[in-house]
C-alpha positions in Angstrom: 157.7 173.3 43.1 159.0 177.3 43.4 155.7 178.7 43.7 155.1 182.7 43.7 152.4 183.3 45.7 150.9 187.0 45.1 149.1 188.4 47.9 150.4 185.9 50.0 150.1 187.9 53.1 146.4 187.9 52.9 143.9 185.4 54.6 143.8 183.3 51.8 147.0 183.7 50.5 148.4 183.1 54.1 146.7 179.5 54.7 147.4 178.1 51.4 150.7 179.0 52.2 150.8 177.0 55.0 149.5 174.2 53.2 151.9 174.4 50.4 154.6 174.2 53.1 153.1 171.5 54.3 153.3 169.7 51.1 156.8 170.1 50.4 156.5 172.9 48.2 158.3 176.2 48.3 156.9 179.5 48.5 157.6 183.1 47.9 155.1 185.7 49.3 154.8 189.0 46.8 152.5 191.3 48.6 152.3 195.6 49.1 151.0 195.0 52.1 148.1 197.1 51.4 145.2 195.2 53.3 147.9 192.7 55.0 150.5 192.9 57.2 154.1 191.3 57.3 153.2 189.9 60.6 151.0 187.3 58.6 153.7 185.8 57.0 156.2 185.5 60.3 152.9 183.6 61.4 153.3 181.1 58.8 156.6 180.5 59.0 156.1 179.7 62.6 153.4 177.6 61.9 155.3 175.7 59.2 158.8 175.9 61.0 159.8 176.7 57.4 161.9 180.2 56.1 159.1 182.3 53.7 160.4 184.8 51.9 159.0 188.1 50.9 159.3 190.7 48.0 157.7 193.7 49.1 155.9 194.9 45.7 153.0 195.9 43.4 151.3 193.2 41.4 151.4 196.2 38.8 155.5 196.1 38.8 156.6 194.3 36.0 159.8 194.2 36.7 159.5 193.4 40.4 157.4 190.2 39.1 160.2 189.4 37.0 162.7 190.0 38.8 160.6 187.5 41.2 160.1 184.7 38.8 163.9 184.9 38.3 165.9 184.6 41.4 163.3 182.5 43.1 163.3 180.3 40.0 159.4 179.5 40.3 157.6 177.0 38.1 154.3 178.3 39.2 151.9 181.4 40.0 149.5 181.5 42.6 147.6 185.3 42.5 145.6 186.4 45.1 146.8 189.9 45.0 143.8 192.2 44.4 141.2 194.6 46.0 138.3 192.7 47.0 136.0 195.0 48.9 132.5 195.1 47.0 131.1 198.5 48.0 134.4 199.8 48.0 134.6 198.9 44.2 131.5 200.8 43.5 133.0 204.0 45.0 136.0 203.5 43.8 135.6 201.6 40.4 138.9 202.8 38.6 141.0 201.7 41.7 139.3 198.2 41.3 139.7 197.9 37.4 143.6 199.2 37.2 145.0 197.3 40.4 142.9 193.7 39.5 142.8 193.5 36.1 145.9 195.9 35.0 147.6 193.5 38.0 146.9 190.6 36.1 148.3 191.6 32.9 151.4 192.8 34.3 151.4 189.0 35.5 151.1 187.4 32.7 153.7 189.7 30.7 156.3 188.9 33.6 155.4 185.3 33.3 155.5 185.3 29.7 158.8 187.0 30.0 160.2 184.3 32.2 158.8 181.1 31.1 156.2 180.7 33.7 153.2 178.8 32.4 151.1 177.6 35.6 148.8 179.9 37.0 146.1 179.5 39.8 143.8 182.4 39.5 141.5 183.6 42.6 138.3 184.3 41.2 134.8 184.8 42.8 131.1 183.4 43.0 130.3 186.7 42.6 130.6 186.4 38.5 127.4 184.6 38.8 125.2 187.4 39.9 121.7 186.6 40.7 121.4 183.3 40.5 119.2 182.0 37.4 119.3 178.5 38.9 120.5 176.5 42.2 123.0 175.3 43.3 125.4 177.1 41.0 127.6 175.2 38.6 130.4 176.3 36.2 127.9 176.7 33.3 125.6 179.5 35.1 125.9 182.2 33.2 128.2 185.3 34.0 127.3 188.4 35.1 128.2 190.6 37.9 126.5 193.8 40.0 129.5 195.4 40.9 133.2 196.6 39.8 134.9 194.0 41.6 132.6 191.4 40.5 133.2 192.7 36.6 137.1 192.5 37.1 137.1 189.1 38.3 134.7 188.2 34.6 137.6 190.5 32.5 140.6 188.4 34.4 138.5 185.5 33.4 138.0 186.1 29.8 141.1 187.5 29.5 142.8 184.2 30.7 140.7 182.3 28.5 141.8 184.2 25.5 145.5 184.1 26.6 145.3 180.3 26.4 143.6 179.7 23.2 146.5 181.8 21.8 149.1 179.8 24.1 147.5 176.6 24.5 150.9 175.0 26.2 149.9 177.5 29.5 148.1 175.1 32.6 145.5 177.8 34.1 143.0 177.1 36.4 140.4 179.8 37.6 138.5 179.1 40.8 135.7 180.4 42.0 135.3 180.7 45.7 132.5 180.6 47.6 132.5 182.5 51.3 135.5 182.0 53.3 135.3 182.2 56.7 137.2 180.2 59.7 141.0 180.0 61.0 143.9 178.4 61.2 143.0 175.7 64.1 146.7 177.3 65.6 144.8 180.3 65.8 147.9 182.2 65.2 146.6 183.1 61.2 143.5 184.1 60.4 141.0 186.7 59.0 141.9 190.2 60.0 139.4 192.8 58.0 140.5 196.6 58.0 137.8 198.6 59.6 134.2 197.7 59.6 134.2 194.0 58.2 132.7 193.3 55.0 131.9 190.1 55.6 129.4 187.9 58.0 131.8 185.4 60.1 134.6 188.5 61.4 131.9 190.5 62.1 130.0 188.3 64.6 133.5 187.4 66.1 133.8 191.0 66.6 130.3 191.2 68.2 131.4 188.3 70.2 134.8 189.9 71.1 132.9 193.3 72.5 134.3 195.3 69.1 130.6 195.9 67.8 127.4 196.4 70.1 125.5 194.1 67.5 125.1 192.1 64.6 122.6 193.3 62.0 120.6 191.2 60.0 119.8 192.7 56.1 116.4 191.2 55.9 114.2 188.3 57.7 111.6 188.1 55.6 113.7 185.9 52.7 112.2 182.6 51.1 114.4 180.2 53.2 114.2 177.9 56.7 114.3 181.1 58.9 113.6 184.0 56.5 117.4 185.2 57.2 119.8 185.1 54.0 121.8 181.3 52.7 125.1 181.2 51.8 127.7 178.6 50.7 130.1 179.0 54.0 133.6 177.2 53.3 136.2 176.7 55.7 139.0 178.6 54.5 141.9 175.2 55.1 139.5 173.4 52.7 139.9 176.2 50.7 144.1 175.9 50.7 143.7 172.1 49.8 141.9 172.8 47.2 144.6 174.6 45.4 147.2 171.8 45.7 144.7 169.9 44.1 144.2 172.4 41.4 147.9 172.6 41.3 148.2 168.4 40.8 145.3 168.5 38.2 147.4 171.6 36.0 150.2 168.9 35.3 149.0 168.5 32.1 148.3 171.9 29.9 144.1 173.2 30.0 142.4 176.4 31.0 139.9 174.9 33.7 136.8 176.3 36.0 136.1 174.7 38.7 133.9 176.3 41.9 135.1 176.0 45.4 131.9 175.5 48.1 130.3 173.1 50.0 127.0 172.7 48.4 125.1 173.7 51.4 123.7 176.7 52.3 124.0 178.3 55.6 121.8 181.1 57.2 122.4 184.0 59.1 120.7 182.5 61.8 122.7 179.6 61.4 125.7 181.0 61.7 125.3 182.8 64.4 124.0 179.9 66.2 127.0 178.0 65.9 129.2 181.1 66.7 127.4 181.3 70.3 127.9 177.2 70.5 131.9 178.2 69.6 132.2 181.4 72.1 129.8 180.2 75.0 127.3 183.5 74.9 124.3 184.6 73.6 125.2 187.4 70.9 123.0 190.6 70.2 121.1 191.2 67.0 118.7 192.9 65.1 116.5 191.9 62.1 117.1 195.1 59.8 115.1 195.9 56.3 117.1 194.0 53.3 119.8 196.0 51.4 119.5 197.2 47.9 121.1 194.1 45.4 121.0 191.1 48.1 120.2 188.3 47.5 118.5 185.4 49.4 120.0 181.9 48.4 123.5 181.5 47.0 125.5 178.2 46.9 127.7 175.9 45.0 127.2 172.8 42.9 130.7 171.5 43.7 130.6 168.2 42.0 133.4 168.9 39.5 135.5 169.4 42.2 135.1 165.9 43.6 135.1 164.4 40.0 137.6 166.2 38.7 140.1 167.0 41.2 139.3 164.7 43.9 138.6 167.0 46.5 135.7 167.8 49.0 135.5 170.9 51.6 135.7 168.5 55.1 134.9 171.1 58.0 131.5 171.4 59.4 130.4 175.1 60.2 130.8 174.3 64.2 134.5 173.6 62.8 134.4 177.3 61.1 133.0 179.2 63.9 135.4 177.7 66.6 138.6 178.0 64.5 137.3 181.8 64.0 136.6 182.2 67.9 140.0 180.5 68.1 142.0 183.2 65.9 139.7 186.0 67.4 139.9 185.5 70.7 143.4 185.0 71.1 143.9 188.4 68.8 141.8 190.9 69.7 143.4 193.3 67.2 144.6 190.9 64.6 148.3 191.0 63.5 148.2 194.4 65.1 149.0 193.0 68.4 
């Protein structure tokens, strides 16, 4: 298959690239380059040993998408492209609703325009919200505590009602858990723009001498060792599981499925298996929770085995020690 794959420069984007390489499949990156960097796809290629190429554009350009879908004569969308900061959405809610959702329906009008009727959309775990029951499945209710998390629900809905009226479309929406891990070439990998916003980059940023410490937003949670559980999924599992998704959308559907693990990893643990990876003892501190955290959040990922055939296969030793991997060996991400 042709596949478009927007924000293909990003982490994400960037390994399932790879894997769609891999696989036989041909890929065309459409990125801004906003929170990404061109050097992320000369990465892939390298890895791959396969010619990627780009179109340097706004998921909100119609005609760029077109134009896209055209001369790369694509069967297939895979969108990634979209802000994904949480407390960057709150500040800046407008920026989060136009380039996400706005993004999206330029998509689908470009797609509409062409004749492109798969779609793989990157949604979140965060459209659960505080957890009513674990572990999460696909029937937990939505609901969402920030901007981003409500523009990953309206994509959602709105690609649910764009199938009901086009019910020849194959969509699949997929809910990712927490990424974290590398490429095991360590030449791709997660590369956050100043302070991270996520766990696993910022203890490999502790661990490369970048940040004094790691702190801990509350000890005193019900779980093992007090510290906050969370469904860590290695971010090559993650890749698979969209040529999976891709297999299963032979035949058209609008389907949900989550992306996890099922288990639940601390803080604690974590960072325990980071200090395994990097061969030191890293610096914390337990710090007083934070407004609108929560303590246990993780996947019921069943209807991805049944449905798909696929299970996440790296352990979180594998996660910290690809991450080390990527960190280690660049110090300043693709900036190098």
């Amino acid at each position: 298959m042709n596949i478009l794959v927007t924000g293909g420069a990003g982490y994400i984007g960037t390994h399932t690239c790879v894997e769609l390489l891999n696989a036989g499949h041909q890929v065309v990156v459409f990125d801004n380059f906003c929170n990404s960097f061109p050097e992320a796809v000369s990465r892939v290629e390298k890895i791959t040993n396969r010619s990627v190429p780009v179109v340097q554009a706004d998921v909100r350009d119609r005609n760029a998408l077109e134009q896209a879908l055209q001369e790369h004569h694509c069967d297939a969308v895979i969108h990634f492209a979209g802000l994904k900061a949480v407390g960057e959405s709150v500040e800046k809610p407008l920026d989060y609703y136009d380039n996400n959702v706005v993004g999206t329906l330029r998509l689908l009008e470009a797609m509409q325009a062409t004749g492109v009727k798969t779609l793989v959309f990157s949604s979140s775990a965060t459209v659960y919200g505080t957890p009513q029951f674990l572990p999460l499945s696909e029937i937990h209710p939505l609901s969402a505590s920030s901007p981003y998390g409500r523009s990953k629900i309206m994509i959602e809905e709105i690609l649910r009602d764009y199938h009901i009226a086009n019910s020849d479309w194959h969509i699949a929406l997929l809910r990712y858990f927490n990424p974290v891990g590398a490429h095991e070439s360590g030449l791709i990998g997660e590369d956050p723009q100043g302070t991270p916003n996520n766990l696993m980059p910022f203890v490999a940023q502790v661990a490369i001498g970048k940040r004094q410490q790691l702190n801990i937003w509350g000890g005193d949670y019900d779980t093992p060792d007090g510290t906050g559980v969370r469904d860590f999924i290695h971010v090559v599992d993650l890749a698979i599981g969209h040529l999976n998704a891709l297999e299963y959308l032979k035949s058209p559907q609008c389907f949900t499925v989550n992306f996890g693990t099922g288990k639940g990893y601390s803080v604690l643990d974590v960072l325990k298996a980071f200090e395994k990876a990097c061969g030191k003892k890293l610096p914390y501190t337990i710090a007083p929770r934070r407004a609108g955290d929560i303590g246990k959040f993780y996947a019921d990922p069943s209807l991805a085995k049944s449905a798909l055939g696929w299970t996440a296969k790296r352990s979180l030793d594998a996660m910290c020690a690809d991450s080390w991997r990527w960190q280690s060996r660049n110090p300043n991400g693709f900036r190098n």
